[in-house]
VOTORLO-821669 format. One record per residue (C-alpha): x, y, z; residue in three letters. Coordinates in steps of 0.05 Angstrom, whole numbers. Example, Ala and Ser with C-alpha at 12.3 -4.5 7.8 and 13.67 -1.06 7.14 Angstrom:
2
<r px="246" py="-90" pz="156" aa="ala"/>
<r px="273" py="-21" pz="143" aa="ser"/>
END
This chain:
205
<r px="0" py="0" pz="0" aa="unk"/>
<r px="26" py="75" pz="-18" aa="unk"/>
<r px="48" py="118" pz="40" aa="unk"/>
<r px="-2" py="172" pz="10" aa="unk"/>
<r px="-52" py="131" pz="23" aa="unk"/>
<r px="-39" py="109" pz="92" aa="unk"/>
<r px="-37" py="188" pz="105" aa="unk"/>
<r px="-98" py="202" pz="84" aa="unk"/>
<r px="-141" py="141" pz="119" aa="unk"/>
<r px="-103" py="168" pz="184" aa="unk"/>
<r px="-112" py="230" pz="169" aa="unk"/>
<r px="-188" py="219" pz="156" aa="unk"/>
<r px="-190" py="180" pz="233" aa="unk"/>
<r px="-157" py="237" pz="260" aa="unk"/>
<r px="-194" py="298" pz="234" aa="unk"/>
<r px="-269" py="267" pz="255" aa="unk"/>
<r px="-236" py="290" pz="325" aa="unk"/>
<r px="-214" py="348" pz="313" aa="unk"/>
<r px="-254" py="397" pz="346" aa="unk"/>
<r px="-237" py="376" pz="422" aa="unk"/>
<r px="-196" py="438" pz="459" aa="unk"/>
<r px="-148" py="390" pz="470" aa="unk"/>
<r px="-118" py="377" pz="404" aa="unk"/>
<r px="-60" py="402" pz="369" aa="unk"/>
<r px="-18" py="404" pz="303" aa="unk"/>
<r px="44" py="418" pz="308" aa="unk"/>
<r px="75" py="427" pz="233" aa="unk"/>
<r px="149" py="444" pz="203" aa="unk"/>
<r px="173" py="456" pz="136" aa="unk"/>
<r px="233" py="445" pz="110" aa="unk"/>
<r px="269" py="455" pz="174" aa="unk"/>
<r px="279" py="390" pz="207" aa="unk"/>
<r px="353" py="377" pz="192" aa="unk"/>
<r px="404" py="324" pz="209" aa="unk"/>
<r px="452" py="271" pz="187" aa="unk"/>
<r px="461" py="191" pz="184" aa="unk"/>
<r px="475" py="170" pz="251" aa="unk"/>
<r px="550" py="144" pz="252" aa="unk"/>
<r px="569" py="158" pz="186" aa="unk"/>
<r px="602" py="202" pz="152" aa="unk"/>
<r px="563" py="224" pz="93" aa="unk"/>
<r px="575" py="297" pz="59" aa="unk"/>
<r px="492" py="306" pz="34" aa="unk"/>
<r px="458" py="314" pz="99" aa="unk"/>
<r px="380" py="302" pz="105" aa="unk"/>
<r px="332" py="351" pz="111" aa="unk"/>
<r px="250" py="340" pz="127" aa="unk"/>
<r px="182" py="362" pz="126" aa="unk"/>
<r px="131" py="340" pz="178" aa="unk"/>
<r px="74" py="343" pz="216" aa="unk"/>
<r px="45" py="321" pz="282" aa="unk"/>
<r px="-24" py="314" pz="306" aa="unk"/>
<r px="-28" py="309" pz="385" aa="unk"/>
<r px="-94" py="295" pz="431" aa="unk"/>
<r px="-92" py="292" pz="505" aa="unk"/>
<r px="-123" py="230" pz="531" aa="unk"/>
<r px="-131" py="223" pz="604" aa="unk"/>
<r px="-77" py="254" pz="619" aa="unk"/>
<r px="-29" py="227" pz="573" aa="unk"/>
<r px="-5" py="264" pz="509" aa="unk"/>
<r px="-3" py="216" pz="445" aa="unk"/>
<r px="-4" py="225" pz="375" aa="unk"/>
<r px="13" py="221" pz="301" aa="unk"/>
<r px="69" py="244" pz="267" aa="unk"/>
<r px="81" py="240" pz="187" aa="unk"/>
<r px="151" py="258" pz="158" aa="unk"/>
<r px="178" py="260" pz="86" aa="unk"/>
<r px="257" py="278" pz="65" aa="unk"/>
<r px="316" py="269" pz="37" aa="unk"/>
<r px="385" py="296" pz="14" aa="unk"/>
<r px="405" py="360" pz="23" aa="unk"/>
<r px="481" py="392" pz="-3" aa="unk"/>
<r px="511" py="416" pz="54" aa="unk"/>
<r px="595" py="395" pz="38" aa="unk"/>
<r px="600" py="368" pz="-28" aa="unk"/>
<r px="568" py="306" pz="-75" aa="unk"/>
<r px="570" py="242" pz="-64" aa="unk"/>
<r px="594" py="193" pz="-125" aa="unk"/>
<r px="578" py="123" pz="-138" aa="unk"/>
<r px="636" py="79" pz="-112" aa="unk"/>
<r px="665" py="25" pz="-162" aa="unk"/>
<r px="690" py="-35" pz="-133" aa="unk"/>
<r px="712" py="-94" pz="-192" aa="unk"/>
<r px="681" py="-61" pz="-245" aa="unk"/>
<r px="609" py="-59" pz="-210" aa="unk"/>
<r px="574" py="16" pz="-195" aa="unk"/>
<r px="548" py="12" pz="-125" aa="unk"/>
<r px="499" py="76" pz="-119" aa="unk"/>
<r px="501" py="102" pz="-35" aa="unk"/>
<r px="447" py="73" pz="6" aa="unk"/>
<r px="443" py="132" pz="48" aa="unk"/>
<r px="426" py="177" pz="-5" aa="unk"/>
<r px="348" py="135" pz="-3" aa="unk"/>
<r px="299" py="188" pz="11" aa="unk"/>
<r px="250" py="173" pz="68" aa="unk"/>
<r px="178" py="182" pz="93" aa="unk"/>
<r px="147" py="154" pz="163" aa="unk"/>
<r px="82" py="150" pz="201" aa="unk"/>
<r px="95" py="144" pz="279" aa="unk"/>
<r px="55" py="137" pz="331" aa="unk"/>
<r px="77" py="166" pz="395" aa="unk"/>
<r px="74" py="180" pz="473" aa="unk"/>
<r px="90" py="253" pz="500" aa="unk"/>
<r px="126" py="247" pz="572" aa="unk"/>
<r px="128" py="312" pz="604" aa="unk"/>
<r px="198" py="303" pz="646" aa="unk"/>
<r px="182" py="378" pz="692" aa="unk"/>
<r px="128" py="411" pz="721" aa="unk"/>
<r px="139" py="466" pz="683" aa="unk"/>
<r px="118" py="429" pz="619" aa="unk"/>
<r px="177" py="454" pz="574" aa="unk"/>
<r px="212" py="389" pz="568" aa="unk"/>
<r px="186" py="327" pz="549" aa="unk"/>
<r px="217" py="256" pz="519" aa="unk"/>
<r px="174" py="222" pz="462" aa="unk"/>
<r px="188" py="141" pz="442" aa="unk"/>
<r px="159" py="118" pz="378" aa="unk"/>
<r px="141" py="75" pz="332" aa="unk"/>
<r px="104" py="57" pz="268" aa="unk"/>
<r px="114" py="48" pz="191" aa="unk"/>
<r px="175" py="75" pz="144" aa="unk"/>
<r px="198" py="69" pz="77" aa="unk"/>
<r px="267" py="80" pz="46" aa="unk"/>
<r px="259" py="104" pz="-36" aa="unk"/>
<r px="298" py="124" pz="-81" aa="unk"/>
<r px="300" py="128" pz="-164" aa="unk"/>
<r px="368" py="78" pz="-197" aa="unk"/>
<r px="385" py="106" pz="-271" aa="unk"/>
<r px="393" py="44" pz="-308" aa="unk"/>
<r px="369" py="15" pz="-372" aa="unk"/>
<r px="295" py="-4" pz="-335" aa="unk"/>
<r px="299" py="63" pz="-295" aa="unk"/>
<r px="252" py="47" pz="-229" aa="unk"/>
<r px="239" py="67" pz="-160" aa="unk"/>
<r px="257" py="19" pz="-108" aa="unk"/>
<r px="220" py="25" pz="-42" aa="unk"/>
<r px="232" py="-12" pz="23" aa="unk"/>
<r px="177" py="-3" pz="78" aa="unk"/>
<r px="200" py="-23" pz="146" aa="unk"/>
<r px="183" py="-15" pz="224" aa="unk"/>
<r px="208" py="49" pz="238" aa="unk"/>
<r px="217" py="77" pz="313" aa="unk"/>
<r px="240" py="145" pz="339" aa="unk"/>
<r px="268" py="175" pz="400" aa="unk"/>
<r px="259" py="254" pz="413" aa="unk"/>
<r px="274" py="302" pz="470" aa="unk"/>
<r px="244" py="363" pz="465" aa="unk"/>
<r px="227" py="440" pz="492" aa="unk"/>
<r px="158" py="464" pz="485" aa="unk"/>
<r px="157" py="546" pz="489" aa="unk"/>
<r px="86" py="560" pz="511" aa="unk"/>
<r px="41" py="521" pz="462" aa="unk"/>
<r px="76" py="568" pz="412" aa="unk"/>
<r px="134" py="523" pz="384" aa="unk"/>
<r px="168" py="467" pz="389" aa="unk"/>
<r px="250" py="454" pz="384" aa="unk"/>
<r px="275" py="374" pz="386" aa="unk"/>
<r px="329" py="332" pz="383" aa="unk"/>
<r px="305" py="268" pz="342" aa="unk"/>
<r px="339" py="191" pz="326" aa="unk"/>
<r px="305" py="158" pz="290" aa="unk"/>
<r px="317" py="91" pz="255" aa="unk"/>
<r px="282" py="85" pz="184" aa="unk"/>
<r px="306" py="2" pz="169" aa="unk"/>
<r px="343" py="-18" pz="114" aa="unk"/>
<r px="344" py="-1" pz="46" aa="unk"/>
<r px="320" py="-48" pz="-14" aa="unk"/>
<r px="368" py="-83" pz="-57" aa="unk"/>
<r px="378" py="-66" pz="-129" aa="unk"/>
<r px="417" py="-106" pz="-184" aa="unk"/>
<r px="407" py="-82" pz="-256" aa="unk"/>
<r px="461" py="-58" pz="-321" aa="unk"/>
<r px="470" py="17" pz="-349" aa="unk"/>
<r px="482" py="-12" pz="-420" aa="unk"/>
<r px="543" py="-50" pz="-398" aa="unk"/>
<r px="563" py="-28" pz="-329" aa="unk"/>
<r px="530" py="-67" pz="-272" aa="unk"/>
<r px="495" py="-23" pz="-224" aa="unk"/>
<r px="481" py="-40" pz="-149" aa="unk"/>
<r px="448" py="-22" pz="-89" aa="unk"/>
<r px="465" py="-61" pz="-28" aa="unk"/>
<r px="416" py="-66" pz="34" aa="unk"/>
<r px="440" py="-15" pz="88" aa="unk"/>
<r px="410" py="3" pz="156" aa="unk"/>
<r px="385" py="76" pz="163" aa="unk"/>
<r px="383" py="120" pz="216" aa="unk"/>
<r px="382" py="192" pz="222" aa="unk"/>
<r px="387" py="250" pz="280" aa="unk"/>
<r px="351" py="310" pz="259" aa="unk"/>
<r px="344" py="373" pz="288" aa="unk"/>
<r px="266" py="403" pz="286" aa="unk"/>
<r px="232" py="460" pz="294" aa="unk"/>
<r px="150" py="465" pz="294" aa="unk"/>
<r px="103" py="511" pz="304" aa="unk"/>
<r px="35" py="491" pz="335" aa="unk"/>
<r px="-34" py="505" pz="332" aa="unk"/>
<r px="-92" py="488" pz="380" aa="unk"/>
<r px="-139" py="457" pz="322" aa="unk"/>
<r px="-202" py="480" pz="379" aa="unk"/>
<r px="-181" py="557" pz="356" aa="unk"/>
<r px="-173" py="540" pz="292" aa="unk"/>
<r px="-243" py="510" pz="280" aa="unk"/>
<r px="-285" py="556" pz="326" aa="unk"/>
<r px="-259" py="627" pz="301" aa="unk"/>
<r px="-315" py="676" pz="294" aa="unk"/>
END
């Protein structure tokens, strides 16, 4: 099943609740930004995403959807070639998640919490070779953030997250064989988000 798909049912089960004072989106564009944990790759990873949160007796869980993928930040990354054979770089596989996730508020202040995850994730990417294609690898994803909330205004976080592997390719460009080996993902991104209290939203006069 496409991960635009399993958006919109979700997003479908999530908006029919809505309108309870207690919900929240909490949305960034383009400025969640990080690296491949414990590697060293020159493109780093950049993200958009989006976060719907509900408070349910007491306890603060929600959804979270992310999309991303390379960004130049030192340089370009070249294909490596290793007995005549192209291997294209795993960690340049774009990636998109849908998390599911608990809110622990560590102080009684409320400005810091820690937030596990876990849910479904896909690695994708386009190979150039004589039957161009897009190989996709969903996976269980799960994610780790700490994070400060600034009065219901915004949100800053420090996120891991690990994404799976990535699917294996074999195919020829004319006569050069071209490969993608399986590789496992993770990333640490830095995000920022801005919220809105989806009550205020809906019930502006």
């Amino acid at each position: 099943m496409k991960l635009s798909l399993i958006i919109f049912v979700l997003f479908l089960v999530f908006i029919e609740h809505c309108v309870a004072q207690t919900h929240q989106i909490e949305a960034g564009a383009a400025i969640g930004i990080g690296n491949i944990a414990n590697k060293e790759y020159s493109l780093g990873k950049a993200e958009i995403h989006l976060s719907y949160l509900t408070n349910l007796k007491g306890s603060i869980i929600g959804m979270d959807f992310s999309k991303g993928g390379d960004v130049l930040i030192r340089g370009v990354v070249g294909q490596e070639y290793r007995d005549g054979v192209e291997y294209v770089n795993p960690y340049s596989n774009s990636f998109s998640s849908i998390l599911l996730f608990y809110r622990y508020i560590l102080f009684a202040d409320k400005s810091w919490f820690l937030q596990p995850g876990v849910g479904y994730s896909s690695l994708h990417r386009f190979i150039h070779t004589d039957d161009t294609r897009k190989i996709r690898q969903p996976n269980l994803g799960a994610a780790l953030t700490i994070g400060y909330l600034s009065q219901n205004h915004f949100t800053v976080s420090l996120r891991y997250q690990y994404y799976g592997r990535t699917g294996s390719y074999e195919g020829f460009r004319g006569t050069q064989s071209v490969v993608q080996e399986r590789k496992h993902i993770s990333l640490i991104m830095l995000r920022i988000s801005g919220i809105v209290n989806l009550y205020d939203f809906f019930n502006k006069k």
